[in-house]
MARSE-758877 format. One record per residue (C-alpha): residue number from 0; x, y negated, z; residue in three letters. Coordinates in pm, whole numbers, padded with zeros to 5 digits. Layout:
N
n/east/north/up/res
NUM/X/Y/Z/Ala
...
This chain:
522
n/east/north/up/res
0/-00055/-00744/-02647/Unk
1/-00199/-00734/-03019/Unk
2/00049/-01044/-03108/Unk
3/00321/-00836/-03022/Unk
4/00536/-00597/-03231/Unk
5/00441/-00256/-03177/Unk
6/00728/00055/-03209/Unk
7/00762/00268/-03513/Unk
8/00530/00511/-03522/Unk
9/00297/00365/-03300/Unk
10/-00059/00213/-03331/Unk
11/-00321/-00025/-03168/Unk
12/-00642/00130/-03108/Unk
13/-00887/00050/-02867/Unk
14/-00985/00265/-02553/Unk
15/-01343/00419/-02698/Unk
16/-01092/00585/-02962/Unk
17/-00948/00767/-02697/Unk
18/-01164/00897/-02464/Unk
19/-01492/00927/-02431/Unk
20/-01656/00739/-02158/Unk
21/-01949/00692/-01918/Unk
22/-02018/00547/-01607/Unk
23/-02235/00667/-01260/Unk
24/-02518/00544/-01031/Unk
25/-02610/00516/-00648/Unk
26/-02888/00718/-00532/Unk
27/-03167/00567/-00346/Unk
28/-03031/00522/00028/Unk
29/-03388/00504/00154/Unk
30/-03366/00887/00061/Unk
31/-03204/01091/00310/Unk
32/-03247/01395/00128/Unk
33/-03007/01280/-00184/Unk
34/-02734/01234/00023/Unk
35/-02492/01548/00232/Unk
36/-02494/01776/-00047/Unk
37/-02230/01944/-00220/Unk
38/-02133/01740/-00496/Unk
39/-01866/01490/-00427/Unk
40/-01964/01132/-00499/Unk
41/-01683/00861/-00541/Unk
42/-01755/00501/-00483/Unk
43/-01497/00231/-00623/Unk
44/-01334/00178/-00276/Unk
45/-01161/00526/-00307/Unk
46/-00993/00512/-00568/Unk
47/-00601/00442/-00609/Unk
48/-00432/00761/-00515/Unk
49/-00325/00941/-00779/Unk
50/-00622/01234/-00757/Unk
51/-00916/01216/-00593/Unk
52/-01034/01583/-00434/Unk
53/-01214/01451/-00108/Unk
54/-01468/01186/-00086/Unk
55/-01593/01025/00171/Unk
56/-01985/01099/00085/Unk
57/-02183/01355/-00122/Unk
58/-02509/01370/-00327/Unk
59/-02702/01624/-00335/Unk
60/-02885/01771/-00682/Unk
61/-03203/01625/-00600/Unk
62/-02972/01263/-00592/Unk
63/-02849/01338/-00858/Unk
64/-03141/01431/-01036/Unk
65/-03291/01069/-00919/Unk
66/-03039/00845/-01001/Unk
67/-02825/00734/-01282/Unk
68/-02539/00934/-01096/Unk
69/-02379/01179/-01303/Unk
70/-02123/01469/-01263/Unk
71/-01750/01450/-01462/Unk
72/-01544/01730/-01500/Unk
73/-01167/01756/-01334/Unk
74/-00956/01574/-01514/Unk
75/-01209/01250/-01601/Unk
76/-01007/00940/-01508/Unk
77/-01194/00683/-01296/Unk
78/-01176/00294/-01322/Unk
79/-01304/00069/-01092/Unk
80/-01475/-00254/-01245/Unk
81/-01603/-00464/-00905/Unk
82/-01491/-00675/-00642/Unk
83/-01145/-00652/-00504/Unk
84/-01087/-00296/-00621/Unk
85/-01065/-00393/-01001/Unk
86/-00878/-00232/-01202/Unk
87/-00751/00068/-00976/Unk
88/-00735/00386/-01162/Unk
89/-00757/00769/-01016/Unk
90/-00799/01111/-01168/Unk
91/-01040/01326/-01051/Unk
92/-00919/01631/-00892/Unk
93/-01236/01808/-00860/Unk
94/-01560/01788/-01101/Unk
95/-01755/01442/-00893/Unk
96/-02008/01206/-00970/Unk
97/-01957/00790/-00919/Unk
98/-02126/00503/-00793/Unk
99/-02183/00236/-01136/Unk
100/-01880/00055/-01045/Unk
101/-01658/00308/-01197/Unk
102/-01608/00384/-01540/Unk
103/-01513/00720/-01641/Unk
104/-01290/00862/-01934/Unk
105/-01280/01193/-02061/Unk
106/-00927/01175/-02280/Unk
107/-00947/01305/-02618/Unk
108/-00664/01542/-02620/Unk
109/-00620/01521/-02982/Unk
110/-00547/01190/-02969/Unk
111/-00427/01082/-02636/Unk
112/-00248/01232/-02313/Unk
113/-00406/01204/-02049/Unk
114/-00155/01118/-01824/Unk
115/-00004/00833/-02101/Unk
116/-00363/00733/-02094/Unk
117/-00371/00738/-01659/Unk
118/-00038/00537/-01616/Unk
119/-00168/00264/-01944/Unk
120/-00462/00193/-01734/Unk
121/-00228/00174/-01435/Unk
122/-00007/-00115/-01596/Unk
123/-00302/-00314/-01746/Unk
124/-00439/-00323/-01360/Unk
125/-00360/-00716/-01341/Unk
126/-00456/-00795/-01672/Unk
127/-00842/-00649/-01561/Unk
128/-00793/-00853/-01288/Unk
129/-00759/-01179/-01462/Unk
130/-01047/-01084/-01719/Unk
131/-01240/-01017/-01399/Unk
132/-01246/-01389/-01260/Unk
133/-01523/-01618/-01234/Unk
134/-01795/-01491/-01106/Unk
135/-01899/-01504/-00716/Unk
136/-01841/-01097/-00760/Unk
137/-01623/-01078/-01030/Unk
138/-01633/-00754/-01247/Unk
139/-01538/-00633/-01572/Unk
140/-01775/-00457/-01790/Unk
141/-01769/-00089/-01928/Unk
142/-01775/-00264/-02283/Unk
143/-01464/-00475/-02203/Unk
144/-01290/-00190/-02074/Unk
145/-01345/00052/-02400/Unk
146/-01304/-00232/-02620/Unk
147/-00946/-00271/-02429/Unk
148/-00662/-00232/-02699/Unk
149/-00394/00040/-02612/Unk
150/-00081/00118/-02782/Unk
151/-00042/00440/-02898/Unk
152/00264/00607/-02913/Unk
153/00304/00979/-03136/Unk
154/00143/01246/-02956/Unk
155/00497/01431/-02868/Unk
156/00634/01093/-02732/Unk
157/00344/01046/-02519/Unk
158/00441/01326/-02382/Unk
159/00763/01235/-02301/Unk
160/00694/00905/-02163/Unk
161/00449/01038/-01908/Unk
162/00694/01311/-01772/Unk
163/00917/01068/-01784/Unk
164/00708/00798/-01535/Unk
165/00609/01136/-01328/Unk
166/00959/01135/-01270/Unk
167/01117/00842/-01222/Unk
168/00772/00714/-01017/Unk
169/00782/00993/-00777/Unk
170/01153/00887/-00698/Unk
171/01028/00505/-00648/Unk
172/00799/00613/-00400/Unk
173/01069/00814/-00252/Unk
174/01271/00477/-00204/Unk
175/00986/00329/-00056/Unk
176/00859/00568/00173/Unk
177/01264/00613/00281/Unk
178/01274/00198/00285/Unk
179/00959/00229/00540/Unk
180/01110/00443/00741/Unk
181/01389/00278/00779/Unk
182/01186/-00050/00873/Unk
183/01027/00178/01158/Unk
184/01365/00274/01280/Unk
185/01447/-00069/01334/Unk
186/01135/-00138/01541/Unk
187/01206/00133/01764/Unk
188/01561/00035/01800/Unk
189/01487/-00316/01908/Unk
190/01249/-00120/02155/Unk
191/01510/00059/02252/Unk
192/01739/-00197/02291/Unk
193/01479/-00377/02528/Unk
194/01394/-00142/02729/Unk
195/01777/-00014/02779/Unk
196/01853/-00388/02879/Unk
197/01586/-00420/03105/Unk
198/01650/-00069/03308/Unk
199/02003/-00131/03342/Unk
200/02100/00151/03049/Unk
201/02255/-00143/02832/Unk
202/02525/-00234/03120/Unk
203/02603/00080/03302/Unk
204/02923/00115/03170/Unk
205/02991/-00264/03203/Unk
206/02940/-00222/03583/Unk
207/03122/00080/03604/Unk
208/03434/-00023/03442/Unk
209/03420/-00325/03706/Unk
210/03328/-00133/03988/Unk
211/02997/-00272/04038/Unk
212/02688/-00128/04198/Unk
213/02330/-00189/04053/Unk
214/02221/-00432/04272/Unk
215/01897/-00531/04158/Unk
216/01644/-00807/04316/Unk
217/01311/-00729/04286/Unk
218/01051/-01007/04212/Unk
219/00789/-01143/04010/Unk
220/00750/-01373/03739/Unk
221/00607/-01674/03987/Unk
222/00889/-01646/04208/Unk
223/01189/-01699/03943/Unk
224/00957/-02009/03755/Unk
225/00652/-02234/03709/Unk
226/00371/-02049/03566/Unk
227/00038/-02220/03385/Unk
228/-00177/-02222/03129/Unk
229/-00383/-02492/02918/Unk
230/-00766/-02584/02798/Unk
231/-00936/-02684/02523/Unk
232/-01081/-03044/02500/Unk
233/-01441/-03061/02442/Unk
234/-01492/-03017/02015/Unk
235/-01750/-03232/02049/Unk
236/-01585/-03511/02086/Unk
237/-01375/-03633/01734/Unk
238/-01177/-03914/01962/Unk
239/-01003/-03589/02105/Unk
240/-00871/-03477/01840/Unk
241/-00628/-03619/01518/Unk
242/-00411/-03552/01208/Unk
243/-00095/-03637/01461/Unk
244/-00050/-03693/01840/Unk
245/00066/-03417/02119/Unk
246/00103/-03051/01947/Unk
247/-00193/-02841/02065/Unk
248/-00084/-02481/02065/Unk
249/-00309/-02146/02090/Unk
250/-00293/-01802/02156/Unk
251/-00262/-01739/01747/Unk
252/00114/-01927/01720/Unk
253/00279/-01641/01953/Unk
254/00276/-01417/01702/Unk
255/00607/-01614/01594/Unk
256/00890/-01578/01787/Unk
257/00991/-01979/01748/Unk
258/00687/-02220/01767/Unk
259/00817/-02508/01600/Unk
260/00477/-02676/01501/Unk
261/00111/-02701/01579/Unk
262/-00199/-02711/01303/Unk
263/-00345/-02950/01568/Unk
264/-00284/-03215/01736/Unk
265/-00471/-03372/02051/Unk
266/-00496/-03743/02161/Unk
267/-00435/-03917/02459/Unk
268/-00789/-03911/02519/Unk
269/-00828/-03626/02489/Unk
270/-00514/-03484/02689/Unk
271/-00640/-03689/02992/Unk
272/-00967/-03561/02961/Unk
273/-00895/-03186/02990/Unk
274/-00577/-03235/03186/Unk
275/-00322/-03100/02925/Unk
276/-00013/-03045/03081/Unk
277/00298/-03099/02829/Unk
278/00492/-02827/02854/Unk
279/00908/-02863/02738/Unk
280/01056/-02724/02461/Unk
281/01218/-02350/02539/Unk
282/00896/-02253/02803/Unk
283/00765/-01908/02690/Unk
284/00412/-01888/02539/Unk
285/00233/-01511/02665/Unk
286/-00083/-01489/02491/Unk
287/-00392/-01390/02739/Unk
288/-00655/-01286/02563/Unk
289/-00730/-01116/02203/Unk
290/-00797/-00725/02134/Unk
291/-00587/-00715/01860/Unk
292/-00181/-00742/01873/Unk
293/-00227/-01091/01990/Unk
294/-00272/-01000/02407/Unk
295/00082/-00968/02586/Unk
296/00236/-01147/02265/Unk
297/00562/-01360/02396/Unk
298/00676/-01707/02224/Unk
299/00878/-01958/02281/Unk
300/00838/-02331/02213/Unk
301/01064/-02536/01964/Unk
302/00874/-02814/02061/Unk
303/00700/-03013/02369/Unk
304/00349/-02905/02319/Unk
305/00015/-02902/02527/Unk
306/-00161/-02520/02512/Unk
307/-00514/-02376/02530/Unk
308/-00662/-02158/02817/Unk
309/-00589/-01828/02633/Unk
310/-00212/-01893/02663/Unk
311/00002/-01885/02956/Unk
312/00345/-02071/03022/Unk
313/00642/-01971/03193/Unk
314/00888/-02275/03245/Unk
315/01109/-02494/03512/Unk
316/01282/-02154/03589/Unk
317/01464/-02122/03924/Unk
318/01804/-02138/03741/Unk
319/01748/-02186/03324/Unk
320/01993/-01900/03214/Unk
321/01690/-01680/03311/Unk
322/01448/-01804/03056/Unk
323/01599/-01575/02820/Unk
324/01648/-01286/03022/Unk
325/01248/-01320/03140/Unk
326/01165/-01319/02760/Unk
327/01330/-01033/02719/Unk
328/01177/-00847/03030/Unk
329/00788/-00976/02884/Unk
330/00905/-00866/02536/Unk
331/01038/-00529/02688/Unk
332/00716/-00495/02885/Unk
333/00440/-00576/02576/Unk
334/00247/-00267/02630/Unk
335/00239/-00270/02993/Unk
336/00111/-00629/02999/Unk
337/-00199/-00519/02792/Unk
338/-00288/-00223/03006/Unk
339/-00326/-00502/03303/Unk
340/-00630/-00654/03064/Unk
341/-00965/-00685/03249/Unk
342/-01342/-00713/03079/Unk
343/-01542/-00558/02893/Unk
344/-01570/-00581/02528/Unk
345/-01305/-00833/02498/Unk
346/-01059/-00742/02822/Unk
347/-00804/-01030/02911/Unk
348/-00458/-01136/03086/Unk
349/-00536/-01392/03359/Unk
350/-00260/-01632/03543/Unk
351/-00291/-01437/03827/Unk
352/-00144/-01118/03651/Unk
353/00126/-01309/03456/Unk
354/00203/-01450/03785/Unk
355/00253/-01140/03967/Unk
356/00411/-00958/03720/Unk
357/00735/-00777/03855/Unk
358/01063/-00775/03726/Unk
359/01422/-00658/03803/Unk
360/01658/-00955/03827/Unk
361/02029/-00857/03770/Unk
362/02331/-01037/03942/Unk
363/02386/-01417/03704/Unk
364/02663/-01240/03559/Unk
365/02500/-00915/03466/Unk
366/02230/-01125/03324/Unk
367/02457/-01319/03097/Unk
368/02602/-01001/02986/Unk
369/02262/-00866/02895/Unk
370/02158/-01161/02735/Unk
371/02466/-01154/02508/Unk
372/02402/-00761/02419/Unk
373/02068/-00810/02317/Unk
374/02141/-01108/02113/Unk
375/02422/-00909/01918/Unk
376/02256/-00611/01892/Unk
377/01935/-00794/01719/Unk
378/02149/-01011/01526/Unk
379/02305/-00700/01366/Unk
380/01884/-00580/01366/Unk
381/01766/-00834/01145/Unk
382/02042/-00850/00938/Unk
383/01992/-00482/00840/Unk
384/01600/-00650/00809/Unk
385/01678/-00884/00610/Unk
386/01854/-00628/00347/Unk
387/01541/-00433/00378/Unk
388/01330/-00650/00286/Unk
389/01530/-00738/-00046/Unk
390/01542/-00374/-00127/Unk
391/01196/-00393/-00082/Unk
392/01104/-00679/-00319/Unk
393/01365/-00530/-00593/Unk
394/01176/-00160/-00536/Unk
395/00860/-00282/-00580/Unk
396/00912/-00512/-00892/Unk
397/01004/-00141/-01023/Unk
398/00671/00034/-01086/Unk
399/00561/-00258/-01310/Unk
400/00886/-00323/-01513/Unk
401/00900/00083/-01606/Unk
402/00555/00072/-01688/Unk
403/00621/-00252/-01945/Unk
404/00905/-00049/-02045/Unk
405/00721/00257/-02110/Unk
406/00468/00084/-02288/Unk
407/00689/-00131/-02505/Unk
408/00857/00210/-02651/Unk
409/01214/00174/-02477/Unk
410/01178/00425/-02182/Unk
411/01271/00725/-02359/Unk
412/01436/00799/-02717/Unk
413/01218/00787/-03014/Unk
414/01207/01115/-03225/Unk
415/01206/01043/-03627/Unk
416/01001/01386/-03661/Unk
417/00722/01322/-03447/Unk
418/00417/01292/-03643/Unk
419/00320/00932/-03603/Unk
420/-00030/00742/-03441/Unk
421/-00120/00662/-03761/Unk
422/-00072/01008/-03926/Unk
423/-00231/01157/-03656/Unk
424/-00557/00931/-03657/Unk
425/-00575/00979/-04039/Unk
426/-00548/01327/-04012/Unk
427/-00823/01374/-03736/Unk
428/-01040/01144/-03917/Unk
429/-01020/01316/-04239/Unk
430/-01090/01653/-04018/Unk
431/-01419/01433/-03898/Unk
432/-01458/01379/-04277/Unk
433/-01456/01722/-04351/Unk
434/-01681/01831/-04086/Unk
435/-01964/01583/-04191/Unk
436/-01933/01706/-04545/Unk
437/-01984/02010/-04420/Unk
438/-02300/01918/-04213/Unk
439/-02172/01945/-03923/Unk
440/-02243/01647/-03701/Unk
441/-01899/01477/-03623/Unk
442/-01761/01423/-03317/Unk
443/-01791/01055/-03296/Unk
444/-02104/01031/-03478/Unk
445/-02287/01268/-03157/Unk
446/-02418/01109/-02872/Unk
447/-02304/01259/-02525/Unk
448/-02446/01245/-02219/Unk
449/-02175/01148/-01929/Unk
450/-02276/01505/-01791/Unk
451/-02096/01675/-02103/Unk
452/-01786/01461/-02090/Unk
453/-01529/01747/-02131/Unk
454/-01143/01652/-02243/Unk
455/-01034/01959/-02527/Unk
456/-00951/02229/-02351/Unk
457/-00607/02417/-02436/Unk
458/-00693/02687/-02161/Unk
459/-00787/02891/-02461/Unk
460/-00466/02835/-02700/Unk
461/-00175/03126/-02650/Unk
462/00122/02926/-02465/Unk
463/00447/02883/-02715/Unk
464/00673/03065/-02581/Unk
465/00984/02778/-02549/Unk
466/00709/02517/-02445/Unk
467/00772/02417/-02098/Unk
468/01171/02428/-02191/Unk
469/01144/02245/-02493/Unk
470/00977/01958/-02277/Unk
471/01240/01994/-02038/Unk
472/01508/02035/-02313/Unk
473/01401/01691/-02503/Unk
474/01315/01486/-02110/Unk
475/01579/01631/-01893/Unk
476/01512/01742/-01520/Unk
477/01131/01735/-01396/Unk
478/00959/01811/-01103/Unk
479/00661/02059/-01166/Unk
480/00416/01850/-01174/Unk
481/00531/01619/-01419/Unk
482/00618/01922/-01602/Unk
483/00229/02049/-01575/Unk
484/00141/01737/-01684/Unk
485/00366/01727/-01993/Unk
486/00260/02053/-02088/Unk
487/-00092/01989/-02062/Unk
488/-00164/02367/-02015/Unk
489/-00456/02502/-01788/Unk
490/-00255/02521/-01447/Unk
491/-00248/02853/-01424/Unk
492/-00155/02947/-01753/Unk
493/00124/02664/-01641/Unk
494/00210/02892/-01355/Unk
495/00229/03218/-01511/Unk
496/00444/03111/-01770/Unk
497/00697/02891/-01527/Unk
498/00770/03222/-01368/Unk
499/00853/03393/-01703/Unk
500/01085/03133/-01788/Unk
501/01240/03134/-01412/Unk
502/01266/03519/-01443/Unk
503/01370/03547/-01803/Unk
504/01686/03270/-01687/Unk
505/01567/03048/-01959/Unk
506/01443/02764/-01649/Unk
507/01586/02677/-01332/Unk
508/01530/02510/-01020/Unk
509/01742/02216/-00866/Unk
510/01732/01992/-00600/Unk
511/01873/01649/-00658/Unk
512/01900/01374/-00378/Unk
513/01648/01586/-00195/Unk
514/01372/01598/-00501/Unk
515/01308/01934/-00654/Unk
516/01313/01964/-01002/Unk
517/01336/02211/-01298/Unk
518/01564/02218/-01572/Unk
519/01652/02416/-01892/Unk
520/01963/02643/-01834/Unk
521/02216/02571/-02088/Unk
């Protein structure tokens, strides 16, 4: 970052210029007494979302007055520095205490805002990351993090670049929750599809524009093919097993729909000694046992393979166009398998109940017909997929590349009169200037405890009149939080004057592809 250009107008400083920070502590868990109070008490694990205004435990003020842990005000901005949850970056919505895993920023509102500051940490997530490595826990260290270099953009275009991310963020997680959904709807309508084909729905108008009846047989799984299962040979034994031989297939591989090799492979020996029964390419794998989505799973085999005692096979079918219609009855019937599970802890299938499990066996030609529905209908399914998933990869490469953007100075126009970084860090050093000579202690010369942390508060300052649509006039249509952000008023001063400006005509509200925002009135 410091070898590369930086915008006009901007500067490099480093993060202890701007904000003040501190970290928390962990009270004693040996004491009940500090714990189940009213003060909220974040550990690293929580944080990610946006704000933080529920945690999971609270401290109480005797923990807090025993331990390192501290209370920051509303508005502090959280960064985790351990383990996996490096790097992830909240506000805090309510005043809170941390564990010592976060560290915690109180913005300097004469030089930073505090939401440019929130979304900088936000893109530099993977770069903590990296400096985090290499350690058995790695971790990056409070001093790292403040001595972290941000750019700094003039205080106006700060501004503008946050309510500009608000914006175009919020509608990128729009896309993705709508891109989610839409991956739902396709689960349901295979479902759907499945369970149509498999209750006769699917081809009821097929037999009624031949005149057919629903003539149904039905029978159980046993009766329309060979059913059996598998073992596992003793792992004990090292002549069993080897790098190649016969595929050896568990209950894990029928989470894939084609099984078209095995991570291992048993010998002859080995086959003879447990009586492994090769079982031909196209028999259908149901998985037995497992607590998770594994039990009732349905595979098929690409390839001859032996299997262990947690699988079962279905094969030599009565006539072979019913292997695929019997995969699609299993698939149809997933849920209903696992409710036949028996145990305790761990309940499991047996052969027995894959055996007897009933289905309804259309006429051959029905069954063809079926076959060829469902095989169109989920062709069309994961084609739609397929598209869904590239929209997905292309959505979420956008967060990063607008934060880059942001960052580099080419997400929104640059304004000639804003004051510039540099200006504005020589003018608030030469107030700090002033202020010593004065005898007053400066700013950056006091020492702080974490429990004073307190960003500059404008809840004070009379609101300018043509604020919130002067924002609005120079970034275009905003929704109202990224507004409240921009403005950086006290939210209800925020409120009140939003409602003179929607009253007076001077703002308005608009919805736009279902997102609603405010905009100046021409």
């Amino acid at each position: 970052m410091e070898g590369r250009e930086l915008p006009v107008g901007w500067e490099l400083i480093r993060l202890s210029e701007a904000a003040e920070w501190g970290s928390g502590g962990t009270p004693s868990r040996r004491n009940l007494d500090y714990y189940g109070g009213k003060i909220p008490w974040i550990k690293t694990g929580e944080l990610g979302p946006r704000h933080i205004t529920r945690t999971e435990e609270t401290i109480s003020d005797l923990g807090l007055a025993n331990s390192s842990a501290k209370i920051f005000p509303e508005g502090s901005i959280a960064i985790a520095m351990y383990g996996a949850t490096i790097g992830k970056v909240s506000i805090l919505g309510v005043p809170a205490a941390t564990n010592q895993a976060c560290a915690v920023a109180a913005v300097n509102l004469g030089v930073c805002s505090p939401e440019f500051f929130y979304h900088y940490l936000c893109s530099q997530r993977d770069e903590f990351v990296k400096a985090g490595k290499g350690g058995a826990q790695p971790n990056v260290s409070q001093g790292l993090i403040k001595d972290w270099p941000i750019p700094l953009a003039p205080l106006n275009e700060q501004r503008r670049i946050a309510a500009k991310l608000d914006t175009t963020l919020a509608a990128v997680e729009a896309c993705l929750q709508r891109l989610d959904g839409a991956a739902a709807t396709l689960k349901r309508f295979r479902q759907a599809v499945l369970s149509a084909a498999t209750s006769g729905e699917l081809t009821r108008e097929w037999r009624e524009e031949r005149g057919l009846e629903q003539e149904w047989e039905q029978t159980s799984i046993d009766k329309v093919s060979e059913v059996g299962t598998g073992s596992t040979p003793l792992r004990s034994n090292p002549s069993f097993y080897a790098a190649v031989g016969t595929p050896w297939i568990t209950s894990a591989a029928t989470s894939q729909e084609l099984i078209t090799e095995a991570s291992e492979f048993v010998t002859p020996e080995g086959q003879a000694a447990s009586r492994l029964r090769i079982y031909p390419k196209g028999s259908l794998l149901v998985a037995m046992y497992g607590e998770g989505k594994t039990r009732g799973q349905v595979s098929e085999l690409g390839i001859q393979a032996t299997i262990n005692q947690a699988c079962a096979a279905i094969y030599a079918p009565r006539e072979q166009h019913l292997m695929p219609y019997i995969k699609i009855v299993l698939k149809a019937n997933y849920l209903e398998m696992r409710s036949l599970a028996e145990g305790g802890n761990q309940p499991n299938l047996n052969l027995s109940k894959i055996k007897q499990f009933c289905i309804g066996l259309p006429p051959k030609n029905e069954v063809f017909e079926i076959i060829d529905r469902v095989e169109s209908l989920f062709t069309l399914a994961d084609q739609l997929e397929s598209r869904l998933t590239t929209a997905r990869k292309i959505v979420d490469r956008l967060t990063p590349a607008l934060l880059a953007k942001a960052f580099r100075g080419e997400l929104v126009p640059q304004d000639p009169g804003d004051e510039s970084a540099s200006a504005l860090l020589a003018r608030i050093w030469a107030a700090r200037q002033a202020e010593a000579g004065a005898g007053k202690p400066s700013r950056r010369g006091r020492k702080k405890a974490a429990t004073t942390l307190d960003p500059i508060t404008l809840a004070a300052a009379p609101v300018q009149p043509d604020l919130l649509s002067g924002i609005l006039r120079e970034c275009g249509a905003l929704s109202e939080l990224a507004l409240l952000a921009a403005s950086e008023l006290d939210p209800r001063k925020f409120r009140q004057q939003l409602a003179q400006d929607i009253a007076h005509g001077v703002v308005r509200e608009i919805d736009e592809d279902g997102l609603e925002l405010l905009e100046v009135v021409p």
